[in-house]
Every structure is written in structure tokens, then in C-alpha cells.
N, C-alpha and C positions, 0 to 999 in steps of 0.2 A: 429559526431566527434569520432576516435578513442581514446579509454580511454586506460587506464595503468592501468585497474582493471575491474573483474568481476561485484560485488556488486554495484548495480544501487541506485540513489542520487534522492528523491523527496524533491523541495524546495518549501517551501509555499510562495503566492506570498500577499504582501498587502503594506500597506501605505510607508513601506519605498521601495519597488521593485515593482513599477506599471508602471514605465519608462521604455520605448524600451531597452535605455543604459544599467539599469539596471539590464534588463533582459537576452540580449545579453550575458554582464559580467556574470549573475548565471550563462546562459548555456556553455560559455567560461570557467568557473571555475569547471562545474564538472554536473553541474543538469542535469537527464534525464528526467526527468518528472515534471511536473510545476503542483502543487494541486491549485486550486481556491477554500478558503472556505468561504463556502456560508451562515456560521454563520454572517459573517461579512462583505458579498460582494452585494451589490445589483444586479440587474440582467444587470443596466447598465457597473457597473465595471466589472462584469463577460468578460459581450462582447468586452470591449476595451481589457482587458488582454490576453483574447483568440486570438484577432486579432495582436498582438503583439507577443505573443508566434508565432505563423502561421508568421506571416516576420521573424521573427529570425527563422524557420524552410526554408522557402523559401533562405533565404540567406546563409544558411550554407550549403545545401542540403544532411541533415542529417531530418531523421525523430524526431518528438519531442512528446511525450506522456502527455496528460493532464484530471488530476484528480480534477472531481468536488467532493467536501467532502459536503453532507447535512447536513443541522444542528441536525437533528432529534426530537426528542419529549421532547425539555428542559423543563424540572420542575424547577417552581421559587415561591418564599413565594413572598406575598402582599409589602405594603409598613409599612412604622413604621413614628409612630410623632417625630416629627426631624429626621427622616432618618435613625435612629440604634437606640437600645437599649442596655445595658449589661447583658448576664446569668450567673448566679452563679452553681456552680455545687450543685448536691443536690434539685435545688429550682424545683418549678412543673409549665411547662409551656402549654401553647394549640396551636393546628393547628385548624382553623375551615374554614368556607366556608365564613364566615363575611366579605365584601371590606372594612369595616371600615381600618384606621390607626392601626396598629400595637401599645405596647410598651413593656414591663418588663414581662408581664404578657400571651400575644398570638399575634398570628401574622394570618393574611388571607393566607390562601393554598390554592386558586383556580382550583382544579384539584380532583372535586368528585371519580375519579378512583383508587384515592390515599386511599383516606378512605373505598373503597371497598374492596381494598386488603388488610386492614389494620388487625393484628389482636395483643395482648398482645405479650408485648415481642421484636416486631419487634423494628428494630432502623432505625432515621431519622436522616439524617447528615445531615449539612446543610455548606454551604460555602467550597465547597472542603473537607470535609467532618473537618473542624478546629471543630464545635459543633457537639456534639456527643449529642442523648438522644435517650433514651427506652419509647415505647410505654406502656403507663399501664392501661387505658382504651380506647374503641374505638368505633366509630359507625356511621354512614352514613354522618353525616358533622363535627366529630368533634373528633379530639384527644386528651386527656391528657396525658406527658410525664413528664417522670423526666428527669433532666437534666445531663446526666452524664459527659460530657466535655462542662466546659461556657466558653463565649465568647463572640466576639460583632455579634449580628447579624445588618443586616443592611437591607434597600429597595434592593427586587428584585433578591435576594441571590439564587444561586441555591439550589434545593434538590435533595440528592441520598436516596433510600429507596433497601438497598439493598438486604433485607432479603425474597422478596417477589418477583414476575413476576404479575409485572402491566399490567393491565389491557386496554394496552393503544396502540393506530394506530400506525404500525410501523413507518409509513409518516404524519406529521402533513398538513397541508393545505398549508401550507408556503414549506414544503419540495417537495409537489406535482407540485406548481408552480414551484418552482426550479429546479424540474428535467426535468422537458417539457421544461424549458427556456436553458438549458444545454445542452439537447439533440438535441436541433433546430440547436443551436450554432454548434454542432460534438467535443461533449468532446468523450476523449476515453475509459476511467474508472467513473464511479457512486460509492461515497463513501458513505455507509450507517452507520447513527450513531445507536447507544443504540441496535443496534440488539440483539434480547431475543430469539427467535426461528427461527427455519428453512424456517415456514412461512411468515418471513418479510420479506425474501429473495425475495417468492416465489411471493409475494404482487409487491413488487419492477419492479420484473422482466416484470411482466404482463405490466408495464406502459411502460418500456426501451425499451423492445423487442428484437429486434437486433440491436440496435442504439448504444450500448456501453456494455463494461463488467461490472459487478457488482463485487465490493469489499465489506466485510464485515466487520465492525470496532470492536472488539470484545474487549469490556468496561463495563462489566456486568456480576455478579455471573452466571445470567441465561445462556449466551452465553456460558462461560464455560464450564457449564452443559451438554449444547446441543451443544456441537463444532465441533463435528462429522456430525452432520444433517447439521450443516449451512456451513460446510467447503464444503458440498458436495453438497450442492445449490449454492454455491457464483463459483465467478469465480476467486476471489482472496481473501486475508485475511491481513487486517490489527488490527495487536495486538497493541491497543489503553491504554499503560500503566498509561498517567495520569487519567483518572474515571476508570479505572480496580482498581489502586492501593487507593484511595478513598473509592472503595465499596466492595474494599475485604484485608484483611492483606498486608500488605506492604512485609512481607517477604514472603509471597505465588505469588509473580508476576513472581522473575526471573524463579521458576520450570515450573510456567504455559507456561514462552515465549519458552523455550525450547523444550517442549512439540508439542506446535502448531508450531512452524519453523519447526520441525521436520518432522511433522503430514503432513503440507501444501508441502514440498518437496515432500515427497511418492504420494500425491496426483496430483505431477505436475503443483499444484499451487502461482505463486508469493505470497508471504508473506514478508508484511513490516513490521520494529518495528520502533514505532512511539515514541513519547515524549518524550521533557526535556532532548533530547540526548544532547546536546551542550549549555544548557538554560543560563549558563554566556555568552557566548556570544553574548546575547543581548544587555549588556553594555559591556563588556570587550573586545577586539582585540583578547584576550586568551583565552580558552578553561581551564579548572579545569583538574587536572589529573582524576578525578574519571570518568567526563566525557569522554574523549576520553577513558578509560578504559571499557568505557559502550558501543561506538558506536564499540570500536573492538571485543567486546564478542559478540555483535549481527551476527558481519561479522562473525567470527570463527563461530556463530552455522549454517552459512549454509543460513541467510537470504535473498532474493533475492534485498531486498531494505530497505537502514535507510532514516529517513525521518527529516527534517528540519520543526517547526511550527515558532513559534515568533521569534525564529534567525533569518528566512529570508525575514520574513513578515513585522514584524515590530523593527526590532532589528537596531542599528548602525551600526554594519559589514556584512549586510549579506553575502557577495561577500565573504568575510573574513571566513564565517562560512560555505559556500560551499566548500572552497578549504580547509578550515582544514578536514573536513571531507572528501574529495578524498585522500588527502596526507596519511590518516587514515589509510584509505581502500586499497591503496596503501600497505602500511608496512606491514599492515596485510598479504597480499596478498604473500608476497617475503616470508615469515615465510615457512619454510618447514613444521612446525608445522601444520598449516593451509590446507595445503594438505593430511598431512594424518587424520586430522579431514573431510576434504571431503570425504574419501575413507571409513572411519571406520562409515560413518554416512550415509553410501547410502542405501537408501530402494531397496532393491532386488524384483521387482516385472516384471517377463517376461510371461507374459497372452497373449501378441498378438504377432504377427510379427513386429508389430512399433516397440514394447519393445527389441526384439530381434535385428532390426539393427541398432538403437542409442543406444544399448549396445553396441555391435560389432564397431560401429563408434567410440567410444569412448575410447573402448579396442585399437585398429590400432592407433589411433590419440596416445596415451599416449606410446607405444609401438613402434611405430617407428618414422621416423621422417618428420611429418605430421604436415603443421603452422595451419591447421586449419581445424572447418568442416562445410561445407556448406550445408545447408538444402534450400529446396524449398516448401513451405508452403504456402497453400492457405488460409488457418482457423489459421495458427498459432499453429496448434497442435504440427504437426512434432519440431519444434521450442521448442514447453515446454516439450516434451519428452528427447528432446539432453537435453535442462536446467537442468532439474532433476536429469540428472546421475552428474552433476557436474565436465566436462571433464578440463583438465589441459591446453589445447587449444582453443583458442577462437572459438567461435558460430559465423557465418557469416548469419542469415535468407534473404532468397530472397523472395520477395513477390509483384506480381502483385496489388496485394491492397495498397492504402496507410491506410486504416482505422489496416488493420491486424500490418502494418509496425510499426502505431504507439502504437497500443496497446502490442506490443511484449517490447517498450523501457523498460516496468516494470520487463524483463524478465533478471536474474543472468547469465553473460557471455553472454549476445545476443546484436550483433551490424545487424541493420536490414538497408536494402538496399533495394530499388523498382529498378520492373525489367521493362522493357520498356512493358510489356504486359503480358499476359500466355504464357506458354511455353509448345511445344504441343508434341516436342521432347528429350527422354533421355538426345541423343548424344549434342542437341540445351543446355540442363541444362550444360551437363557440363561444354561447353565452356564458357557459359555466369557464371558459379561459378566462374572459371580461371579469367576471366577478372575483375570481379568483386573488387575477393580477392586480383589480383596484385593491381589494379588503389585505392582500399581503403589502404593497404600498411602491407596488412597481410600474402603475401607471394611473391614472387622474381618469375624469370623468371626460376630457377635451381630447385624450391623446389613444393613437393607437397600436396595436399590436398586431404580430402574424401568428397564425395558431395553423400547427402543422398535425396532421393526424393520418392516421390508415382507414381505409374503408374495404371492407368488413372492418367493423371496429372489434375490439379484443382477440384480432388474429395478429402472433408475434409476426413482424417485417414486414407486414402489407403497409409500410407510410408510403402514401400517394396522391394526398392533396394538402394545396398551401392558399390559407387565404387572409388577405389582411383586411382587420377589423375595427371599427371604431369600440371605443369605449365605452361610450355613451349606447345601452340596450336596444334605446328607442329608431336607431337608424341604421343596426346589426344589418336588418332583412328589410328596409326599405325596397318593394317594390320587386322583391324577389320571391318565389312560389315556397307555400311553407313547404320544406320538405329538406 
């Protein structure tokens, strides 16, 4: 479906959007990419949603992109007698390896890796990080802490440890099935949680293969640290603010998101900002001002995609909470503001010839008057290099694959198209760009386009020629040899 905006919409799907109709509506409202999380989906639900996403793709015949998100390697304390206990701040409490029942006093940590990397000093948050406490002695099954923010704790509470790089499989056993059962299905994107290094990427990747892209969830002091090494394993980057903001200061998130949307553009790769964008409207029809203030600072910095969790998963409106967020992204988008934050924020890197003619594509598109620019991408490359410069014009990708088709939907300004096959000639691209661009309704029969492609055509990164084209068929190849 043609959109009224660059900035691409993932909506997470769950108990209140598991219905065709449902579903339909997100994509009618604004969604390009449908996330399944598999914290909370079994493998059966995966495959009905999937199959569902796939008919409303089928019936629109627009490509539809979909992100399985792993749960990754949650840390959880034991249980407690009656269920919770209260802490006091000041008071001294223990983590150990004991299944006994919890109460006032300690509680079971089932995760020896935790007390490996344990050492004086560090801190263990517990529930969203609401209890706070410092580690003051420590040793192979057993911590003593003091309490420095109490609270209730309760059975089965998560734990952040954020001071440290645990010890711990990037993929738990659960995430291993999950991504084999994912990839059987043909997701397009692999979301990787708690990622800490470069190597859990690299773990990941060995199981996927070529079966999907890998996105990186980056919710951890560690990944911060190493954001450079994983941005450049991953094939995309999601900046995962609710456990980032949990295990690191609340007011070190917005620098860090700017940083990495930044970092991730230079790089050419999609970057989404995630969480708590729209969180009132789980109960509410409204959005909070501070929220929609938050989903347009994402847009303004250049993101390629804001993401919807419990709004559209399990919320009341979620249909409500897709289209606020379009109309958002929208306004944003009219802001001449917004355009020279595009232009003032472009990473200048021309190392190859690709570089060289989706600059050049970009420059003629903005500079004359050009409704669009069409690229022909076999891998998708050509496609994230136009994305990158962030042109004033919409992105048309054409692409013989449906798998590239749909993994480009994550892609800032790309509306992708399948072409009835490869395409084995220049002059054969341009006419099939022409057609494309009018029948999708991105350019008229008077107006023209530049259409970018590689020659050998269907070899990934050979884009090396740029030519702009009229509309009108009849005047394509006026006067020039067929060939």
C-alpha cells in the first residue's frame, strides 16, 4: 500500500490482534511489518499469525514484512511463601541457589552464571529495576546485599544485573527452538534479545544462515559498549529503550538513541526505536502529549521504523494506536524542519561506485523534477544505499525475490514491488520501472523518474548505472540503439 510517509510502523501482534480482520485493519491503518513475540507466542500461534499476515499480503498485493522477536535469556528470582514478600531499604537480603520458597529474608536465583560474575559493589535490580540493591559479599551460590530501594518483591520477578557481562548463551534452548520454528515458517527479520557482544550475533547467525536478516535488540550496558562490533554483525538494529532504561540511567537513553539511529543510518542499516512509544493507549483512544512527542523525535532523528508493543498486542485500540502513529509520522514528515534535519544529518561516505550513483540519484531527484527513484535490487543492497542518503522522493525497489521484497518493508522511504522475474536488460528495467511507478501511482504519464540498477544485473552490489527517464514509453529510447 502506498503510504503518505517515509518512517515504516512495526505493530506487535497478540491477544487483542490475532484475527485476520484485525490484522487486515493494522495493515489498512498504517503497519509495515508485523513483529510475532515469542516471549509470549507459542509456536502454534506463531504459524496461524504468519499464515494470516501471508492472506492479507496475498490480498493486497503489497509485500508484508515480519519480525520474529526471541525471548532471549530472561533472568527470574525463585518463588516466595505467599507469593511476595516486602524490603525495606537499608535491610540485608540474599540471592542463593536454594528452590526452597523465598520470604523477607532471601529469595532463590537459579542462574549459577549470575554468581560467577558477581563481584562487591555490583547492583541487582529486580522487577523492572523498582528494587534496587548492592552486592556486599559474594561467592559461587550465594549473594548478600543490602537493600538500597525496597519494595515488594514477588514469585518469578525478573532480574537485571547490570554492572557486569554475564556469563550467559546468547540463545537459551527455548530461543534455539524458536528460531528453527520461525525460520521453517519464512519470517523475514530474527529479533535478538539482551544482546552483550558481537558474538551473539555471530552465534545467531550460524543457525539462520540465509533464511532471514538478523536484527539486534540493544537493552544492555554491554551492547552499548560494543555497539559498533554488533551494529556491524547485525543486519539491523533495534534500540530496545524499556531494559536499556532499567539497566542504565534513565537520562542517558535519549543520547544513546541518537547516537545509534545515527550510527545505524551511516551504516545503511534499518534501525527501529522501540518501547512505551504510545503506552496510554493501551487503555486510552488518546495518546499523552509527551508520547506522540517521543514517536516524532524518533522520526526527526532519521529512524527508519517506530515500533508498537502492548498497544497493539494486547491493548483496546490497537487499530487506534497504528493510525495515531501514521498521522504522527505524517506531520512530522510536512515539517520543512524535518527535511533539513535529513540533509544536516547525512553520513557523507562515497568508497564505491554504488555510493557514488544513489548520491547522484538523489542529488537529480531533489533537484529537478523527478516523482521518484526506482532501483532494481537483487540482495536489497542497492535499495539501503538510496535509503541511507534519505532522498526527498520516494524509493520505488523492484525486486525478483519476494523474500528481498519483504525484508526491504523495514526499509525508511522504500515501497518494494516484485517484478514478474529477473531482468536481464538495462533498456527491459527501465520500462518495467515506468510501469511500475505509474500503475502504483507514483508518477503520471507527463512526469519522470531515475531508475538506478547494477549491470550484470542479479549480481548483489554491482549498482553502477543511473538514468533518468520519462514516463511516457513512447520516448524511453527515442533515438538510442536497442540495447
Amino acid at each position: 500500500m502506498k503510504r503518505a510517509r517515509k518512517v515504516k510502523i512495526v505493530a506487535t501482534l497478540g491477544p487483542a490482534s490475532a484475527d485476520y480482520e484485525t490484522i487486515r485493519a493494522l495493515f489498512e491503518a498504517g503497519a509495515d511489518v508485523f513483529r510475532l513475540n515469542m516471549s509470549h507466542s507459542s509456536h502454534e500461534d506463531a504459524a496461524q499469525r504468519h499464515a494470516l499476515i501471508r492472506r492479507v499480503e496475498a490480498e493486497s498485493g503489497w509485500p508484508v514484512g515480519i519480525l520474529a522477536d526471541l525471548q532471549g535469556p530472561k533472568l527470574r528470582c525463585g518463588t516466595l511463601r505467599g507469593g511476595k514478600a516486602t524490603l525495606e531499604d537499608g535491610q540485608t537480603y540474599c540471592f542463593d541457589l536454594d528452590t526452597a520458597p523465598g520470604d523477607a529474608t532471601r529469595v532463590g536465583l537459579p542462574h549459577p552464571e549470575i554468581f560467577a560474575a558477581l563481584v562487591p559493589g555490583t547492583r541487582i535490580l529486580v522487577n523492572d529495576g523498582k528494587i534496587v540493591m548492592r552486592v556486599e559479599h559474594c561467592g559461587p551460590d550465594r549473594a548478600e546485599c543490602t537493600v538500597v530501594t525496597g519494595g515488594v518483591i514477588s514469585d518469578r520477578k525478573g532480574v537485571n544485573v547490570p554492572d557486569v557481562v554475564l556469563p550467559v548463551a546468547a540463545l537459551s534452548d527455548k530461543d534455539r527452538g524458536d528460531l528453527e520454528a520461525v525460520c521453517q515458517l519464512g519470517v523475514d527479520w530474527i529479533a535478538l534479545s539482551f544482546v552483550q557482544r558481537a558474538a551473539d550475533v555471530t552465534e545467531a547467525r550460524g543457525l539462520v544462515g540465509d533464511r532471514a536478516k538478523i536484527l539486534s535488540k540493544i537493552e544492555k550496558p554491554a551492547a552499548v559498549t560494543d555497539f559498533e562490533e554488533i551494529l556491524a554483525a547485525s543486519d539491523g538494529i533495534m534500540i530496545a529503550r524499556g531494559d536499556l532504561g532499567v539497566e542504565m540511567p534513565v537520562e542517558a537513553v535519549p543520547p544513546i538513541q541518537k547516537r545509534m539511529v545515527r550510527a545505524a543510518r551511516a551504516a545503511a542499516k534499518p534501525v527501529i526505536v522501540a518501547t512505551q512509544m504510545l503506552e496510554s493507549m493501551i487503555e486510552s483512544p488518546m495518546p499523552t502529549r509527551a508520547e506522540v512527542s517521543d514517536v516524532a523525535t524518533a522520526i526527526y532523528e532519521g529512524a527508519d521504523a517506530v515500533m508498537l508493543s502492548a498497544e497493539s498486542a494486547a491493548g483496546a485500540f490497537p487499530v487506534a494506536a497504528v493510525r495515531t502513529m501514521s498521522n504522527v509520522a505524517v506531520e512530522v514528515e510536512r515539517d520543512p524542519i524535518y527535511r533539513e534535519l535529513m540533509e544536516a544529518t547525512r553520513a557523507v561516505r562515497r568508497t564505491s561506485t554504488a555510493d557514488g550513483i544513489v548520491s547522484a540519484a538523489r542529488e537529480i531527484a531533489e533537484n529537478g523534477d523527478i516523482k521518484a527513484i526506482c532501483c532494481f535490487t537483487h540482495s536489497g543492497t542497492t535499495a539501503a544505499l538510496t535509503a541511507r542518503e534519505r532522498p526527498g522522493v520516494p524509493i520505488l525497489a523492484l525486486s525478483p525475490l519476494v523474500e528481498t521484497a519483504r525484508q526491504l518493508c523495514l526499509r525508511w522511504g522504500t515501497t518494494c514491488v516484485m517484478t514478474d522475474g529477473p531482468v536481464e536488460r538495462f533498456k527491459m528495467a527501465v520500462v518495467g520501472a515506468v510501469r511500475a511507478a505509474r500503475a502504483r501511482g507514483f508518477a503520471d504519464i507527463d512526469d519522470h523518474i531515475v531508475v538506478i540498477a547494477g549491470i550484470p544485473f542479479n549480481v548483489p552490489g554491482s549498482t553502477n548505472i543511473l538514468r533518468v527517464a520519462p514516463c511516457d514509453e513512447r520516448l524511453i529510447f527515442r533515438g538510442d540503439p536497442e540495447n
